[in-house]
C-alpha positions in Angstrom: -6.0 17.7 19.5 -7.8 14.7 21.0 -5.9 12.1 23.6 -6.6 9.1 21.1 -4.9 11.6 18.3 -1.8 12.7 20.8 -1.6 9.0 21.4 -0.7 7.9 18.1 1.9 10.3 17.6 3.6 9.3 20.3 3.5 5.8 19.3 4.7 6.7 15.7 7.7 8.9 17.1 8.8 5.9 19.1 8.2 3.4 16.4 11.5 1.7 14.8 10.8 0.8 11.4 12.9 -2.6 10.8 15.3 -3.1 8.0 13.3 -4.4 5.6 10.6 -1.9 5.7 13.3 0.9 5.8 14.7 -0.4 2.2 11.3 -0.5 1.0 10.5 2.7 1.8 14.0 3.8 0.2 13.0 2.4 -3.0 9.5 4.0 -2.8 10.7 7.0 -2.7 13.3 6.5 -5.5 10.6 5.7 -7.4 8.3 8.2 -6.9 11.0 10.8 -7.8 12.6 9.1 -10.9 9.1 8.2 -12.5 8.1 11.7 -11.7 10.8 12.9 -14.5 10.4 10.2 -16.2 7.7 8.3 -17.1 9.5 5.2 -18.5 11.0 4.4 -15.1 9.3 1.2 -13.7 9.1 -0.2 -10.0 11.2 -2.8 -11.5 13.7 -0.9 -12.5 13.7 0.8 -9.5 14.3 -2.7 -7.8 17.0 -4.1 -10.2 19.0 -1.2 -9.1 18.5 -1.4 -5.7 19.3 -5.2 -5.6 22.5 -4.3 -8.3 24.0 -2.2 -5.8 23.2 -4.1 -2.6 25.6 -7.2 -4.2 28.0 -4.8 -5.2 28.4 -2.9 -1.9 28.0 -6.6 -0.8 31.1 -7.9 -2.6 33.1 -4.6 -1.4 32.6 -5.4 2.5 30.2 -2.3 2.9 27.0 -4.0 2.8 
């Protein structure tokens, strides 16, 4: 493995993704799995979930 290579690992096992890129990655995945079985599923459905039950574990204190 080459020191530039070795570098960048490092670097990406200290690397803390932030929130926002954490929740999009969430959904990403959703996605992926969910269209996978289904073709129907949309991104946007995907996302009207997500932001569905974001307000509701909003509105219950967990969020």
């Amino acid at each position: 493995m080459t020191d530039a290579l070795t570098q960048l690992l490092e670097a990406a096992r200290r690397a803390q993704p932030s929130p926002q890129h954490r929740e999009a990655q969430r959904r990403s995945f959703a996605y992926g799995n969910t269209h996978f079985e289904n073709g129907l599923i949309t991104r946007e459905m995907v996302d009207r979930q997500a932001d569905k039950l974001a307000k509701e574990q909003g509105e219950h204190g967990r969020g």
